[in-house]
C-alpha positions in Angstrom: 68.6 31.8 69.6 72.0 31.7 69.8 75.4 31.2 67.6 75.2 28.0 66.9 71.6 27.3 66.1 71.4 24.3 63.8 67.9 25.3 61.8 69.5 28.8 61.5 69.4 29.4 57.3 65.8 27.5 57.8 64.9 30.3 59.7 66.4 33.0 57.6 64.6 30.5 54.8 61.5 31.2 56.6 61.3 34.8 57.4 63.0 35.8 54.4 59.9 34.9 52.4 57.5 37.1 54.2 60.1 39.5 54.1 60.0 39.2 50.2 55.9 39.3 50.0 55.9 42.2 52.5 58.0 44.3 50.5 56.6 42.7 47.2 53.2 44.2 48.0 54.5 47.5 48.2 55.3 47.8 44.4 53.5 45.2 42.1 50.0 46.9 41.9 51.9 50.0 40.3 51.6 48.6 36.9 48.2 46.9 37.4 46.9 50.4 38.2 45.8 51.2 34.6 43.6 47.8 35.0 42.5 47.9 38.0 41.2 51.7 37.6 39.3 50.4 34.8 37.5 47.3 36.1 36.4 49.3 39.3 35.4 52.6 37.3 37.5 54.7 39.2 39.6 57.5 37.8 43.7 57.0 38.2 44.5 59.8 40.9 42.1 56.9 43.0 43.6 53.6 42.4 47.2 55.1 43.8 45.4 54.4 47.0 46.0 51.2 46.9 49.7 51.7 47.3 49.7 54.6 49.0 47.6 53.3 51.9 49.8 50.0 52.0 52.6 52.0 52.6 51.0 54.3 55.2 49.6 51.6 57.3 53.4 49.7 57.1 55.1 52.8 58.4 52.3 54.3 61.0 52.9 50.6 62.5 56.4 49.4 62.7 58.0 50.6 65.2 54.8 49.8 67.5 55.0 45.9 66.4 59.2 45.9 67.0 58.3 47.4 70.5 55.6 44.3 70.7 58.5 42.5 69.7 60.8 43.6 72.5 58.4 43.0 74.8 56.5 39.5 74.0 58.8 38.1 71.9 60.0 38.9 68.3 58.5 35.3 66.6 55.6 35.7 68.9 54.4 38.5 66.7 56.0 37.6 63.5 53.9 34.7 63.8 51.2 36.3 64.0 51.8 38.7 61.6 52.4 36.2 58.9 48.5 34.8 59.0 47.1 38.3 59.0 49.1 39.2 56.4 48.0 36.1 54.6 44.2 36.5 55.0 44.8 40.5 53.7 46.1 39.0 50.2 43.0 36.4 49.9 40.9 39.6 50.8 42.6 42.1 48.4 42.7 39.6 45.5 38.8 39.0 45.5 38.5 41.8 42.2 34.9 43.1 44.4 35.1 46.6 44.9 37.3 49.7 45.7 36.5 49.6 49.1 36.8 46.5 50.0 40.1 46.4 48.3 41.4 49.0 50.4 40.0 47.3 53.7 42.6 44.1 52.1 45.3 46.6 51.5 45.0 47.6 55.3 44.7 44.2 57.0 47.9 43.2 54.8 49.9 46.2 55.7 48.6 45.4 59.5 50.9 41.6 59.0 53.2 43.0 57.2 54.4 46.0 59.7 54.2 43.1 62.4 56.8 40.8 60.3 59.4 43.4 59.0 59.3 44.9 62.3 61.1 41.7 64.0 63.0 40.6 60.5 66.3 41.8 61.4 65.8 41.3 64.7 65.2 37.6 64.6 68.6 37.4 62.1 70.8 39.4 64.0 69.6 36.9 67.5 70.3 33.8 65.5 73.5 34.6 63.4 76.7 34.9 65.0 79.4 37.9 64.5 81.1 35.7 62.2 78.0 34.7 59.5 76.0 37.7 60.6 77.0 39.9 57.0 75.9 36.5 54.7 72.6 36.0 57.0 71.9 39.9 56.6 72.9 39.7 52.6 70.3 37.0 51.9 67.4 38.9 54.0 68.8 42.1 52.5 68.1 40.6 49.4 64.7 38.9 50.1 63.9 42.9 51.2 65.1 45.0 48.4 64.1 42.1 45.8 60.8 42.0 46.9 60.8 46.2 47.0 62.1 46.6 43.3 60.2 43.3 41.5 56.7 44.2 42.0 56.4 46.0 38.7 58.4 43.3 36.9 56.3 40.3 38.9 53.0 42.0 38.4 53.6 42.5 34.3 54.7 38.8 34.4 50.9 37.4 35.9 49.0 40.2 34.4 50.2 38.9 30.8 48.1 35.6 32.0 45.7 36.6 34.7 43.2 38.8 36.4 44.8 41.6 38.7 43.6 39.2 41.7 46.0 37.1 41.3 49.1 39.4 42.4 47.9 39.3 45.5 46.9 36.1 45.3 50.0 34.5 44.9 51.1 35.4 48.4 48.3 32.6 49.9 50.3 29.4 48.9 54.1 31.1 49.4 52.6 32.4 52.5 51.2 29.0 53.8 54.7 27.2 53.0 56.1 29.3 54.8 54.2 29.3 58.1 54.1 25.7 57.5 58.1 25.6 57.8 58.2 28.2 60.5 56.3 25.9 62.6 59.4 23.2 62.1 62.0 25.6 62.3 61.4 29.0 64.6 62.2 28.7 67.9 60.0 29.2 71.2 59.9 33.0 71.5 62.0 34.6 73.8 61.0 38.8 75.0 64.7 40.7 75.8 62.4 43.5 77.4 61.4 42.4 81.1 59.3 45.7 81.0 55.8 45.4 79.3 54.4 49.0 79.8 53.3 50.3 76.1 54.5 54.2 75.1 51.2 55.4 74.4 51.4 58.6 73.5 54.5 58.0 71.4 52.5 55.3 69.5 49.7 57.6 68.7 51.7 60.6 68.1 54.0 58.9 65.4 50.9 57.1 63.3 49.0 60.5 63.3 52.4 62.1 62.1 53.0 59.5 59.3 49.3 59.3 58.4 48.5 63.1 58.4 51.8 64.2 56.2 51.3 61.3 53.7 47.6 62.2 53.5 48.4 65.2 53.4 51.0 65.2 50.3 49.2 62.4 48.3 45.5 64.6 48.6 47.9 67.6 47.6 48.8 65.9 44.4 44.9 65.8 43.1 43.4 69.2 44.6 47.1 71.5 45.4 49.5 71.1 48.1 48.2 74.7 49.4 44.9 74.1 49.8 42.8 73.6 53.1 42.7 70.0 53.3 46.7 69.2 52.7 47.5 72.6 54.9 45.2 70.9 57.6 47.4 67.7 57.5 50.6 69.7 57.3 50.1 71.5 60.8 48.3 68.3 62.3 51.6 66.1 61.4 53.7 69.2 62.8 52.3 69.1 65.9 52.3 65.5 65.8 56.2 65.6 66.1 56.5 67.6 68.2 54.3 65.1 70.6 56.0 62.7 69.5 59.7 64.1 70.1 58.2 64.9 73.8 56.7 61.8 74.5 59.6 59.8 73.9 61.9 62.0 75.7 59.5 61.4 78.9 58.7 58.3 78.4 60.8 55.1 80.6 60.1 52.5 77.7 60.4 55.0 74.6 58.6 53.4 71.4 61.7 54.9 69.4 64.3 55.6 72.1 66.4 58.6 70.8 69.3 57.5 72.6 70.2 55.0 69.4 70.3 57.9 67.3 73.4 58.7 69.3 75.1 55.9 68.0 76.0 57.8 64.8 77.5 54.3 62.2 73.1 53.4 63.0 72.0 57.0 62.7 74.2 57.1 59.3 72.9 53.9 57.5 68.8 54.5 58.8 69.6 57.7 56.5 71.0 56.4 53.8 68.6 53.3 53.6 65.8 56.0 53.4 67.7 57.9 50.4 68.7 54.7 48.4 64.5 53.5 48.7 63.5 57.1 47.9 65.7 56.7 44.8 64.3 53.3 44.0 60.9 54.2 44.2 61.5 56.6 41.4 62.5 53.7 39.3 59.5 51.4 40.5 56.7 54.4 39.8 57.9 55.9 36.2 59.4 52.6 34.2 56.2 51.4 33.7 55.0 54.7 32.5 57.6 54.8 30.5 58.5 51.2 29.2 54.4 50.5 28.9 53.1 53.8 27.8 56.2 56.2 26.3 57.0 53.1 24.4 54.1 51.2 24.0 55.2 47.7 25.3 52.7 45.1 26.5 52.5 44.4 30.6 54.4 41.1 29.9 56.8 42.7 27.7 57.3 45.5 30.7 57.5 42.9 32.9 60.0 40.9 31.4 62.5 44.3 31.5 61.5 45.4 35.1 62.5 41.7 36.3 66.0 42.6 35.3 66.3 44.9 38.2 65.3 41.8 41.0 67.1 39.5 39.1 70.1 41.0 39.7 70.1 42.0 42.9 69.1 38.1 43.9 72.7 37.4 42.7 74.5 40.3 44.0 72.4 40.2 47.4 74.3 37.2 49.3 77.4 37.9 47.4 78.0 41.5 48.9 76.7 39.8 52.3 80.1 37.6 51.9 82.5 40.8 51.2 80.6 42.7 54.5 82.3 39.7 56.4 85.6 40.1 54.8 85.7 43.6 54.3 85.0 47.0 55.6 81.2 47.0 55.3 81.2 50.7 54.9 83.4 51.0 52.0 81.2 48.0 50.1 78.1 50.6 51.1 79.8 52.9 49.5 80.9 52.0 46.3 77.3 50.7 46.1 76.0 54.1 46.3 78.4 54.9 43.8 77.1 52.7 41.3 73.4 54.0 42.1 74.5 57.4 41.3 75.8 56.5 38.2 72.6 54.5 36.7 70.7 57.7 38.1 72.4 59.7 35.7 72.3 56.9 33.1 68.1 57.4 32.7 68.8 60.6 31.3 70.1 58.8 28.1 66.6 57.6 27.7 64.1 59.3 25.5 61.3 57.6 23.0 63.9 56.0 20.8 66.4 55.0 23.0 67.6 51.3 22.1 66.9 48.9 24.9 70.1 47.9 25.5 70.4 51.4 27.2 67.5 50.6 29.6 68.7 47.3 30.0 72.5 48.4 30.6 71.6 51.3 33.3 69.1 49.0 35.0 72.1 46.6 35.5 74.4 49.0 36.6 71.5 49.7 39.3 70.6 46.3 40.4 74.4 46.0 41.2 74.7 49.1 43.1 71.8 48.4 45.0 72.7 44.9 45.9 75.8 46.1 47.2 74.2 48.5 49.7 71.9 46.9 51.2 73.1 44.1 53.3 76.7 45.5 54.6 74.5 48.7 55.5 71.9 46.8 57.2 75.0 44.8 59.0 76.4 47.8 60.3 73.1 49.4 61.7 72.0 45.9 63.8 75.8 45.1 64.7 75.8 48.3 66.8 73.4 48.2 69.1 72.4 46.4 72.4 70.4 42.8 72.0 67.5 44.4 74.3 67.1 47.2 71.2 67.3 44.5 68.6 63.3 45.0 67.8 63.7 48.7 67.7 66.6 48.5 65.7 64.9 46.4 63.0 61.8 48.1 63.0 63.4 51.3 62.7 65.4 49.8 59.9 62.2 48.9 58.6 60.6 52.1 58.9 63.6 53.3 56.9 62.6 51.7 54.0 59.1 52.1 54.1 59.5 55.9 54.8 61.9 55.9 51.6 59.1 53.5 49.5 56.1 56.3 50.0 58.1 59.6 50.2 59.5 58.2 46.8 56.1 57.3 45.1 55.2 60.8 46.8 58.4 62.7 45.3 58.5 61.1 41.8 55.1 61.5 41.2 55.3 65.2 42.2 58.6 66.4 40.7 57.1 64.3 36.9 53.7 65.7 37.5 54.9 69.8 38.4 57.4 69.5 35.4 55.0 68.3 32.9 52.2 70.9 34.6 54.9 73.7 34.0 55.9 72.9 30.3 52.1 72.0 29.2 50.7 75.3 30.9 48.0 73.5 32.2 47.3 71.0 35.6 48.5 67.7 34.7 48.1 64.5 36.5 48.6 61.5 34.2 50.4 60.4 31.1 49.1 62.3 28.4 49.4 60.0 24.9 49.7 62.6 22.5 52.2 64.7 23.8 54.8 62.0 25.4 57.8 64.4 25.4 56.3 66.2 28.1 56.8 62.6 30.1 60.5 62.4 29.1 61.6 66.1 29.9 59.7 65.6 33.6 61.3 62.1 33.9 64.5 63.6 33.2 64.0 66.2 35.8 62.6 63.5 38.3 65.7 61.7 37.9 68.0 64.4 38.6 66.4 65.2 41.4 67.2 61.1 42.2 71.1 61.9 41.7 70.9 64.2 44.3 69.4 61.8 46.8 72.0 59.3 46.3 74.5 61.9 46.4 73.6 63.1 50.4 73.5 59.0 51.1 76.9 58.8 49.2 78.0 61.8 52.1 76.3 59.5 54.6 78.2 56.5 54.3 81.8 58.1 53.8 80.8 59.5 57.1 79.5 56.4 58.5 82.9 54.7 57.2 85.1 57.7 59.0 83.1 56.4 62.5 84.0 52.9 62.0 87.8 53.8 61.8 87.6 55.3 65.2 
C-alpha cells in the first residue's frame, strides 16, 4: 500500500463500515436494555452485561490483534476479523437466552478487537501525507458515529422490530462489505520480520482490563468494598505491575513503552480516552432521561439521539479537510472546546425543559466532537514509525474502548451514588415516582463530564505546544 493506490477511498469505503458496526455494537443495546431484561426475565443490574462484556472483550484484545497485525499482516487479520464479527451478530440476535447472548456478545467483541485493531493502521499505509487528514476524518467519523448512534439507531428498529434485529442488521452491511474488501484490499503485507508473541504481556494486560472492569461493574450491584470487587482490585494491581515488567523485558513488547515517549501520541491517546469517557456519559443517561424522565417512546428517543451521529457524519470529513490545511492541534482543540461547552449545557435540562434545549446542546456536541476526532487521530498515527503502525492503531483503539467502558462504569456510578445519597437508601435504577432524584444525579454526572473534557482540553494545548517545536 502505498501513496498512490488507485482503490484507496474503496478501501477506506471498506473498512470504515466495520469500523462503524464495531463501534455501533458498543452503544445500541443501551436502550433495548429495558426490553431485553424483560423478555429474558432477568433483573436490570444483569442485562448491562451485555455491554459491559462487549466492551471488556474489545479492550482485553486489541492491542494483541494490532501486534497480530504487525506481524502477519494488518488485512490478514482484519479479514478475519470481519467474518467472526459477522457470525457474533447472527449469534447475539437469535432472542434465545441470556447466556447464549452473552457467548454472541463475546464472539463479536473477539472480530471486532481484530478489525479496529488494524483500522488506522491500514489508512495511515494507504493514504499519503498529503490526503492522510481527509482519509482519517472519514474513518474518524465512521468510529465516533458508530460510538454515539447506537442509542439513536437502536430506538429507530426497536419502534418496528424485535431486539434481534440490532444486531442483526450488521449480517447484510457486514457481508457487502467483505464482499467489496475482496475487490478492493490488497495482498497483506507484515512490517514486523519478527513473529515471536509477548506472552506474558498479552496475559498480564487482559487480566488487568478484565479484573478492574469486573471488578467496578460487580461493585456497582453488591459495593465497591466488598470481597469480590476488593479481590479484582488487587488482582488487576498486580496485573500492571506484570504487565509494566513484561514489556520492559520483552524484545517484541505487545505495547512498546517507548511510543509513549513520543509525547504529540502520548497527548492525543489521552485525550481520546477523556472525550469517549465524556461521550459515554451522553450514550448511558439520554435514554434514561429522554425515554423515562420524559416519557418518550423508543422511536421518539431515537429520533433525538440520531441528532448526535447525524451531525458528526457532516462534520467528520469536513474537520479531516481543515487537519490538512491547518494546525491539527488547534482544530482538536477548539473541538474540545465546544464539548465542554455542551457539557455544561445538560445542566439546563430538567423535566420540563423544551426540546429545543436538548436538541441545541446535542448539536453544539456533535460539532465538537466531530472536530476532535480525526485531526487528533491524524496526529497520533503521523508520528510514529510504519513498523508501529499496528500498535499505534490498536492503541488508538484501546483508547476509545477504555474511554467507552470507564464511561458507562463512571456515569452509572457518579448518577447511581448521587441518587443513593439524596434518597437515603441503595439505589440502582430509575425510580418513576421520584424522577428528580435522576435530574439532580445527572446534573452531578455531568459536571463531573466537564471536568474530563477540561484535563483533555489541557492535553491538547499541550500537544499543540509540542508540534511548534
Amino acid at each position: 500500500m502505498n501513496e498512490v493506490e488507485p482503490r484507496r477511498w474503496w478501501i477506506l469505503i471498506s473498512i470504515g463500515i466495520f469500523a462503524f458496526m464495531s463501534n455501533l455494537d458498543a452503544s445500541i443495546v443501551n436502550i433495548a436494555m429495558p426490553i431485553m431484561a424483560k423478555q429474558l426475565a432477568i433483573p436490570m443490574n444483569q442485562i448491562e452485561w451485555v455491554v459491559s462484556i462487549y466492551l471488556i472483550v474489545v479492550s482485553a484484545l486489541l492491542l494483541f490483534f494490532g501486534k497480530l497485525g504487525d506481524m502477519y499482516g494488518k488485512i490478514k487479520v482484519f479479514r478475519l476479523g470481519t467474518v467472526i464479527f459477522i457470525i457474533g451478530s447472527f449469534l447475539s440476535g437469535i432472542q434465545w437466552t441470556f447466556n447464549f447472548l452473552l457467548m454472541g456478545r463475546i464472539i463479536q467483541g473477539l472480530g471486532s478487537a481484530m478489525t479496529l485493531s488494524n483500522t488506522y493502521g491500514i489508512t495511515t499505509a494507504t493514504f499519503g501525507i498529503k490526503e492522510r487528514g481527509r482519509a482519517m476524518g472519514l474513518i474518524g467519523t465512521f468510529v465516533a458515529f458508530g460510538a454515539v448512534a447506537g442509542p439513536g439507531i437502536g430506538g429507530l428498529v426497536l419502534s418496528q422490530l424485535s431486539w434481534g434485529y440490532i444486531f442483526w442488521i450488521n449480517v447484510p452491511l457486514g457481508i457487502f462489505a467483505v464482499i467489496l474488501g475482496q475487490f478492493v484490499l490488497p495482498k497483506s503485507a507484515a512490517q514486523s520480520t519478527d513473529k515471536k508473541i509477548d506472552w506474558p504481556g498479552f496475559i498480564s494486560f487482559a487480566l488487568l482490563i478484565v479484573s478492574f472492569f469486573l471488578a467496578i461493574f460487580l461493585g456497582q450491584e453488591v459495593g465497591y468494598f466488598t470481597p469480590i470487587p476488593v479481590i479484582g482490585y488487587v488482582i488487576a494491581l498486580i496485573s500492571i505491575i506484570w504487565f509494566i515488567r513484561a514489556e520492559r523485558r520483552s524484545k517484541t513488547p505487545l505495547m512498546p513503552l517507548s511510543i509513549f515517549k513520543i509525547k504529540p501520541f502520548s497527548y492525543g491517546v489521552g485525550a481520546a480516552i477523556l472525550i469517549f469517557l465524556s461521550n459515554f456519559f451522553t450514550v448511558v443517561l439520554m435514554p434514561f432521561y429522554l425515554e423515562d424522565a420524559r416519557h418518550l417512546s423508543a422511536g421518539q428517543a431515537g429520533l433525538l439521539l440520531i441528532i448526535f451521529p447525524v451531525v458528526m457524519m457532516i462534520v467528520g470529513p469536513i474537520s479531516g479537510v481543515l487537519a490538512d490545511r491547518f494546525d491539527p492541534a488547534k482544530i482538536v482543540t477548539l473541538g474540545l472546546s465546544l464539548v465542554a461547552v455542551s457539557q455544561l449545557g445538560y445542566w439546563f435540562l430538567d423535566l420540563n425543559s423544551p426540546l429545543w434545549v436538548y436538541i441545541t446542546v446535542t448539536v453544539v456536541m456533535a460539532v465538537g466532537t466531530g472536530l476532535f476526532q480525526s485531526p487528533n487521530s491524524d496526529i497520533v498515527m503521523s508520528v510514529v514509525g510504519k513498523d508501529q503502525l499496528g500498535s499505534a492503531g490498536s492503541i488508538n483503539a484501546l483508547a476509545r474502548n477504555i474511554g467507552m467502558v470507564s464511561g458507562t462504569a463512571l456515569s452509572t456510578t457518579v448518577l447511581f451514588t448521587v441518587m443513593s445519597m439524596l434518597a437515603h437508601t441503595k439505589v440502582t435504577t430509575y425510580l418513576p415516582t421520584q424522577p428528580g432524584l435522576f435530574i439532580s444525579g445527572m446534573h452531578v454526572a455531568f459536571t463531573a463530564s466537564f471536568i474530563l473534557i477540561v484535563m483533555a482540553i489541557w492535553l491538547s494545548l499541550k500537544q499543540g505546544q509540542m508540534n511548534l517545536k
